[in-house]
C-alpha positions as CSV (number, residue, x, y, z in Angstrom):
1,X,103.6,112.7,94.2
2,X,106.4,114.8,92.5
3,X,104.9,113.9,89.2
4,X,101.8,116.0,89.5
5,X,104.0,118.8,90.2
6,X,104.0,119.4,86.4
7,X,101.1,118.1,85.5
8,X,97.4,118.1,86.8
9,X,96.8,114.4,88.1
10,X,94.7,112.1,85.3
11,X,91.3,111.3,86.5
12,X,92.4,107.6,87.0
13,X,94.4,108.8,89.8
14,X,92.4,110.1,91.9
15,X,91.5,106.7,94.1
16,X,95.3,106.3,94.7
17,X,95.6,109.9,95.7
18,X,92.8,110.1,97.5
19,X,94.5,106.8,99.6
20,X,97.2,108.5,99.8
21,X,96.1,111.3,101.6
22,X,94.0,109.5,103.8
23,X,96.8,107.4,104.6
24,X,99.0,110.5,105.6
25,X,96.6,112.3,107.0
26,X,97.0,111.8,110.8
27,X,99.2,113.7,113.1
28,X,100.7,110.4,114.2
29,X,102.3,109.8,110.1
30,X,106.1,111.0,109.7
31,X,108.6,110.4,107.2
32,X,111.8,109.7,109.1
33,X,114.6,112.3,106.9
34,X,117.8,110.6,107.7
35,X,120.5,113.8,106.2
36,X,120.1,117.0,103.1
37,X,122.4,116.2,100.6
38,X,123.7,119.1,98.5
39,X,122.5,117.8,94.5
40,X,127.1,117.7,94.2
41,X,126.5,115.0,96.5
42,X,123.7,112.7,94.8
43,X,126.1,109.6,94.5
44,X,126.4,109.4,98.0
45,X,122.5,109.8,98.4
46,X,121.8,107.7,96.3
47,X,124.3,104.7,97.4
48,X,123.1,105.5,101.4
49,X,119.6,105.4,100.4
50,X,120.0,101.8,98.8
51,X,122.3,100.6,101.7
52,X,120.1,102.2,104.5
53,X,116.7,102.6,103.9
54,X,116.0,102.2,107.5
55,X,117.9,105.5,108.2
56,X,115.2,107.6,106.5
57,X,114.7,109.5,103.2
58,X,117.3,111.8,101.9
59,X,116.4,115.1,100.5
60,X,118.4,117.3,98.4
61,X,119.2,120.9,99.3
């Protein structure tokens, strides 16, 4: 999704966006967000993120 924050999505994306939001559309979807890293600290997002994916997404501050 970050992608289209630049640029308007190509018509041949709308099916898979249109999934998408279908998809995460109920109340009952969540993204688990296991810690905020501050962007200093992307080597250990990145490296816990590889390790751990079961901990939940990391997001920069």
């Amino acid at each position: 999704m970050y992608r289209y924050f630049f640029d308007p999505p190509k018509p041949e994306a709308q099916e898979p966006l249109q999934w998408l939001v279908k998809l995460t559309a109920p109340e009952s979807f969540h993204v688990s967000v296991a810690q905020a890293h501050d962007l200093e600290d992307f080597q250990v997002a990145m490296k816990e993120t590889v390790l751990r994916p079961e901990a939940g997404k990391r997001i920069f501050r």
